[in-house]
PASEBA-1860 file (N, C-alpha, C; in nm, 3 decimals):
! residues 147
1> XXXXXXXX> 0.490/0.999/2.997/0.453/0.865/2.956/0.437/0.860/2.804 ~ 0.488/0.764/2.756/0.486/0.774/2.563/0.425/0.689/2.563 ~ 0.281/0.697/2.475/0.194/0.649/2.424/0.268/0.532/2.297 ~ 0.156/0.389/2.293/0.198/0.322/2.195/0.113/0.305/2.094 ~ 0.224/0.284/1.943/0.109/0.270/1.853/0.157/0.206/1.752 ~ 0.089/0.134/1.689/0.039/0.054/1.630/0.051/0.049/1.478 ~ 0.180/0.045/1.368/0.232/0.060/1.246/0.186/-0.043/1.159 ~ 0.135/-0.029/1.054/0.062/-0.097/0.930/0.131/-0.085/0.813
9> XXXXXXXX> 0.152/-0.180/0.710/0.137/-0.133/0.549/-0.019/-0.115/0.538 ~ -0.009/-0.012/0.431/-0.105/-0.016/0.409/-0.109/-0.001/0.187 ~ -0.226/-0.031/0.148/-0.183/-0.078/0.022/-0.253/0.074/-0.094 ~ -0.151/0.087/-0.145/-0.143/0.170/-0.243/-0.289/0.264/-0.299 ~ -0.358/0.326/-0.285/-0.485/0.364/-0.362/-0.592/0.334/-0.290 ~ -0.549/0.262/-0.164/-0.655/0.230/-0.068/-0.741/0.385/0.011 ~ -0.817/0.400/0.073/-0.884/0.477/0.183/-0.764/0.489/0.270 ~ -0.703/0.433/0.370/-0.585/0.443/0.461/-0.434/0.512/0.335
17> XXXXXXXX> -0.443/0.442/0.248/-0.356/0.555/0.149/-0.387/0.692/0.164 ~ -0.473/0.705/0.087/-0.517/0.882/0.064/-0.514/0.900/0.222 ~ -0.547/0.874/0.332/-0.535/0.938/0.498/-0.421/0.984/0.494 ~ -0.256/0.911/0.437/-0.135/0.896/0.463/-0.106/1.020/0.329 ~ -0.143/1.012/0.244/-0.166/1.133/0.127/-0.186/1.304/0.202 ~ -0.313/1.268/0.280/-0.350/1.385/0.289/-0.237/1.440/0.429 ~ -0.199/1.357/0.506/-0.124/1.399/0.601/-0.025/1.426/0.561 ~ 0.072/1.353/0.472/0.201/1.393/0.406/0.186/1.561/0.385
25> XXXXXXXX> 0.086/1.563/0.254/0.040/1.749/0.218/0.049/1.812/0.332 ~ -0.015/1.812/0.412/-0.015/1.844/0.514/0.108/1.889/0.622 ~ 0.157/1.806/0.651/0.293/1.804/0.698/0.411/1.898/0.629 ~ 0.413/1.807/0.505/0.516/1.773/0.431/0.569/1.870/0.351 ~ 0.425/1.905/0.246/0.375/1.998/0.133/0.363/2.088/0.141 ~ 0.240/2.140/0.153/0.120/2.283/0.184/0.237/2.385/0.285 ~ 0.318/2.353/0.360/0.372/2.470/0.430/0.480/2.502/0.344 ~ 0.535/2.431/0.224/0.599/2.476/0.182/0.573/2.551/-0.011
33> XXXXXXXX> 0.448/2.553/0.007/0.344/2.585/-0.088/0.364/2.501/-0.259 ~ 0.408/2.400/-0.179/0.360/2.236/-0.287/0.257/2.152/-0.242 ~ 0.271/2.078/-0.397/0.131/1.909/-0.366/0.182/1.821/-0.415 ~ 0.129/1.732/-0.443/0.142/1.614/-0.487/0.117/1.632/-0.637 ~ 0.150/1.586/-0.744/0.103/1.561/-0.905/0.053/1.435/-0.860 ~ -0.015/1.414/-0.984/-0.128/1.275/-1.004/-0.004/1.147/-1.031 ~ 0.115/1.203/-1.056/0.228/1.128/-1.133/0.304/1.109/-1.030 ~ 0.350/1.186/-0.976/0.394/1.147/-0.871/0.324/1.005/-0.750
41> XXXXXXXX> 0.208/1.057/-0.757/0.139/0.965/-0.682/0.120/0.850/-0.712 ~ 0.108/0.819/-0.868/0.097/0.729/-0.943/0.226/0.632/-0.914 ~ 0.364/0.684/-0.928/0.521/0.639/-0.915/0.531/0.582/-0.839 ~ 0.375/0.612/-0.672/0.455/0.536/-0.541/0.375/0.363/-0.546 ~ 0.328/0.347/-0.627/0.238/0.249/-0.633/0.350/0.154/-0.630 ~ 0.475/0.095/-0.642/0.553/-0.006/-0.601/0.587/-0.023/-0.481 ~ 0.564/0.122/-0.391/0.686/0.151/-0.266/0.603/0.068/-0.161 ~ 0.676/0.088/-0.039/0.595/0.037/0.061/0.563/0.092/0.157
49> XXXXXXXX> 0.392/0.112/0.202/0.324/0.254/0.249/0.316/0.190/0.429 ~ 0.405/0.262/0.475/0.358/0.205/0.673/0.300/0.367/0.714 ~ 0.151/0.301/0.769/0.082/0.409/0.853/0.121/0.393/1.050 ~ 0.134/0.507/1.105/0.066/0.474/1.219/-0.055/0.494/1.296 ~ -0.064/0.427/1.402/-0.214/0.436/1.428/-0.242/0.441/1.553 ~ -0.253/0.562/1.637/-0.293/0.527/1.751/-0.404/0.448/1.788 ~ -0.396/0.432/1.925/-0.502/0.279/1.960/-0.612/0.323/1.954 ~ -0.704/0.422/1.940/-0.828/0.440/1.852/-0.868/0.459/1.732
57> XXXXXXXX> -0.733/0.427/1.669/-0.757/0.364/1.545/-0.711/0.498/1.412 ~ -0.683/0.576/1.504/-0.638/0.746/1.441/-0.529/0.725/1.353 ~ -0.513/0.820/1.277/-0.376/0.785/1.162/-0.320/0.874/1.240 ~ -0.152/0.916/1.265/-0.114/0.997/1.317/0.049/1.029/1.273 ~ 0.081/0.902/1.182/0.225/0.954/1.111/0.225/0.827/0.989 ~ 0.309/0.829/0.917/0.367/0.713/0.794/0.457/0.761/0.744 ~ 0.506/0.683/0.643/0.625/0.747/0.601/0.634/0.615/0.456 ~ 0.704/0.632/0.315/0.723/0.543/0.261/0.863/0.483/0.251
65> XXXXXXXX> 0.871/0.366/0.207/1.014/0.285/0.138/1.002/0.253/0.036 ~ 1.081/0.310/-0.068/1.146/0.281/-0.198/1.251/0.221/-0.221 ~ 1.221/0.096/-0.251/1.351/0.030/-0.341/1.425/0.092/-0.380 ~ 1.582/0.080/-0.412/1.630/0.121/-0.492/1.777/0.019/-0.556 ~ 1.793/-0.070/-0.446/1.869/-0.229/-0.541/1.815/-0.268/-0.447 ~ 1.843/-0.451/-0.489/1.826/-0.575/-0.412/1.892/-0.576/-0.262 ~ 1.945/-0.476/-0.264/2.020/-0.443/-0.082/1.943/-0.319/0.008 ~ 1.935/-0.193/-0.074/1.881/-0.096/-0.020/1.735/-0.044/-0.013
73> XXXXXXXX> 1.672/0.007/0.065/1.599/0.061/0.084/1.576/0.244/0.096 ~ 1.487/0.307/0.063/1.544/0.471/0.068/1.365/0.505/0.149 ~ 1.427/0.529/0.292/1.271/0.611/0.350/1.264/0.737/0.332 ~ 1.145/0.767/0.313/1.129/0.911/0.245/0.971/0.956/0.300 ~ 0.937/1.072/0.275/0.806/1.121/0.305/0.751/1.127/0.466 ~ 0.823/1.079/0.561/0.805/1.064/0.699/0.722/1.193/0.740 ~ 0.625/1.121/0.829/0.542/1.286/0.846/0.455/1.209/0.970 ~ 0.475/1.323/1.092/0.391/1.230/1.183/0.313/1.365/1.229
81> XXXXXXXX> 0.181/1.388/1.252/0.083/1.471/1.226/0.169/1.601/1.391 ~ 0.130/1.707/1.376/0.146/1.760/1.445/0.127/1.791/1.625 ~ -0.012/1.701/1.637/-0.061/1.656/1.791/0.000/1.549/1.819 ~ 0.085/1.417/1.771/0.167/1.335/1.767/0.297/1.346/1.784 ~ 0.345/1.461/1.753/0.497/1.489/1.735/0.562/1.457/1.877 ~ 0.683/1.442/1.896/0.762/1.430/2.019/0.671/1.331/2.101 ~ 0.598/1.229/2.101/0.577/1.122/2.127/0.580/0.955/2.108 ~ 0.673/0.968/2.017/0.718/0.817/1.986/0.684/0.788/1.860
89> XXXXXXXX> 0.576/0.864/1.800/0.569/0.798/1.671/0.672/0.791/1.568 ~ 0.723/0.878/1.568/0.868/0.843/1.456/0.933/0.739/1.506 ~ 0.959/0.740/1.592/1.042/0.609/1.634/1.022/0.498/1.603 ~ 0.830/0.471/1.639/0.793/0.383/1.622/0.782/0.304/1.454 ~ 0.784/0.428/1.368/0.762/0.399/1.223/0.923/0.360/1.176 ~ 1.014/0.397/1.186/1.123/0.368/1.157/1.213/0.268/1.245 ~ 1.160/0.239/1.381/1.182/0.075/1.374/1.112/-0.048/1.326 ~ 1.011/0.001/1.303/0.910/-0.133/1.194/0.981/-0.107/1.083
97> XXXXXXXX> 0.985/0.007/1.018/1.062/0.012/0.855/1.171/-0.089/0.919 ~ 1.258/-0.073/0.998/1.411/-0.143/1.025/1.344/-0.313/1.017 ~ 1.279/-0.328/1.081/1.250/-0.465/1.105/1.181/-0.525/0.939 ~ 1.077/-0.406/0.903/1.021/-0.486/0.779/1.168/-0.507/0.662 ~ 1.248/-0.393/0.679/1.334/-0.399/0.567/1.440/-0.526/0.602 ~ 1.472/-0.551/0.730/1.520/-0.676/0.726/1.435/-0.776/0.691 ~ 1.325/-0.833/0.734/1.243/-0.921/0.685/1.240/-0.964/0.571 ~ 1.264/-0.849/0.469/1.251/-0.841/0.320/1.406/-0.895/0.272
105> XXXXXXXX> 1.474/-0.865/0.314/1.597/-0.936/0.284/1.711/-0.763/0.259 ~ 1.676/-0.667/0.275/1.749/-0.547/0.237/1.878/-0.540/0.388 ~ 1.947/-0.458/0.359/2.059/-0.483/0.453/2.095/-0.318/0.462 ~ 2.046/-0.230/0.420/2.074/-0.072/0.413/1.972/0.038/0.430 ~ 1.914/0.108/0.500/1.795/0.214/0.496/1.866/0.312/0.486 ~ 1.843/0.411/0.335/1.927/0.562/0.332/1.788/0.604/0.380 ~ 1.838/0.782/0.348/1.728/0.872/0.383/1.781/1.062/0.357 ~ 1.694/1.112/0.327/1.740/1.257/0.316/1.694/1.325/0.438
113> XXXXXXXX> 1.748/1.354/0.518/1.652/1.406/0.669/1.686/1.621/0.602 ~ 1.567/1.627/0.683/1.535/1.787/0.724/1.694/1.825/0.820 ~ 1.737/1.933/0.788/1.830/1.944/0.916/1.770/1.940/1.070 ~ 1.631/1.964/1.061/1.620/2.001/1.184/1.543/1.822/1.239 ~ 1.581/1.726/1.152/1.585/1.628/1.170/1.693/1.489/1.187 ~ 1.788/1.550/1.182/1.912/1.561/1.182/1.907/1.430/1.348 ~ 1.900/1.542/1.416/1.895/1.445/1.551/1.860/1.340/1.597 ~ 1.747/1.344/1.555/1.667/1.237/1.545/1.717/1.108/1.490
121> XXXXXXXX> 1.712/1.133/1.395/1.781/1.001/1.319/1.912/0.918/1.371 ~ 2.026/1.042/1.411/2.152/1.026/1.461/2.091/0.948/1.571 ~ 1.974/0.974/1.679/1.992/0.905/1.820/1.958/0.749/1.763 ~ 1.870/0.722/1.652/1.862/0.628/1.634/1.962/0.533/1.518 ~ 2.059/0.605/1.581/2.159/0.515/1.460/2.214/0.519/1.286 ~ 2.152/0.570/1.280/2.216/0.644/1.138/2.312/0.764/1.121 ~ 2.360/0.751/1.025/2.538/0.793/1.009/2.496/0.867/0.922 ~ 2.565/1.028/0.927/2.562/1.145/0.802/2.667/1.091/0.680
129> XXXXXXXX> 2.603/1.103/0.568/2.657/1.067/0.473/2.682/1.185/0.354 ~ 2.821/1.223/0.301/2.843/1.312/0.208/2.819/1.463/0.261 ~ 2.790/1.565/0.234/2.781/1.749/0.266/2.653/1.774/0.237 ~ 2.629/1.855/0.327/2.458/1.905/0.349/2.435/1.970/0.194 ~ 2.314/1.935/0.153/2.223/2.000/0.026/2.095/2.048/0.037 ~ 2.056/2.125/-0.068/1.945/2.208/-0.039/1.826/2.086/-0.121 ~ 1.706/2.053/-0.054/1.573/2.013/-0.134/1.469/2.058/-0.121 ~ 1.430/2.129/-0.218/1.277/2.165/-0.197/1.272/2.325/-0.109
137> XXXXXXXX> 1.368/2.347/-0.116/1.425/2.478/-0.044/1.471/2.476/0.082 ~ 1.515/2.364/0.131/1.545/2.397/0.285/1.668/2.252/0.289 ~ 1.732/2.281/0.364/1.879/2.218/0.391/1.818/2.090/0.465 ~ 1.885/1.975/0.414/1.872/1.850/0.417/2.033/1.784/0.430 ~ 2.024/1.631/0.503/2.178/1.571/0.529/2.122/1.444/0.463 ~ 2.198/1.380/0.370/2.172/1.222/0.347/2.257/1.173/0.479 ~ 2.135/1.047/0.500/2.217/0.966/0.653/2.168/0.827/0.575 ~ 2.243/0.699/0.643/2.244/0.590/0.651/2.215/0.492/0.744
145> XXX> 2.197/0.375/0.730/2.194/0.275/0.830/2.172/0.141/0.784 ~ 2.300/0.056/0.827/2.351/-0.040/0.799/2.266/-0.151/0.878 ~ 2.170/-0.228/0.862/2.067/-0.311/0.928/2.122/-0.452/0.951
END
């Protein structure tokens, strides 16, 4: 049975920010023995921050969207906590991104996936784009999706 939950913006520098901060590190970072700079963090203050939330109110994945023209969108940072995994929350965050980024008027969501994220993305519709590259030390595919 897949649990449902419940996707937010949430606004830049807020308390629910830093939650989505510390889980990213977490996830994202720390296993690969990085952090965040203050500058970096500073940079995301335009993007647009979706948390999820299970129904007691728990943070349990987010992920951001960065502009990058008046058409595209680029999701990045996706991280859904480890007791969450393989239960819907990715799904759930990247069809609200799909829906908010149409709303907004964008018509394109890129993305750099993990290889071992690869699948994922493909079941939901996005297309490998260009030859696998290395980021951050580990092999990554740019994929697409035409909204």
């Amino acid at each position: 049975m897949k649990l449902t939950y419940s996707v937010h913006e949430l606004v830049h520098g807020s308390p629910e920010y830093q939650d989505l901060v510390a889980l990213r590190r977490a996830i994202l970072r720390l296993p690969l023995g990085l952090d965040f700079t203050d500058e970096q963090l500073a940079a995301e203050a335009t993007d647009i921050h979706l948390g999820a939330y299970h129904g007691h109110g728990q943070l349990v994945g987010g992920l951001i969207l960065t502009p990058l023209s008046p058409s595209t969108l680029k999701m990045r940072q996706v991280a859904v906590a480890e007791s969450a995994q393989h239960a819907g929350v990715g799904t759930a965050l990247v069809r609200r991104s799909e829906e908010l980024a149409r709303g907004l008027g964008y018509h394109t969501l890129v993305l750099n996936a993990r290889d071992t994220a690869v699948p994922f993305y493909l079941k939901l519709g996005y297309a490998l784009v260009g030859e696998p590259f290395v980021e951050v030390g580990i092999p990554h595919r740019s994929m697409q999706k035409h909204l």
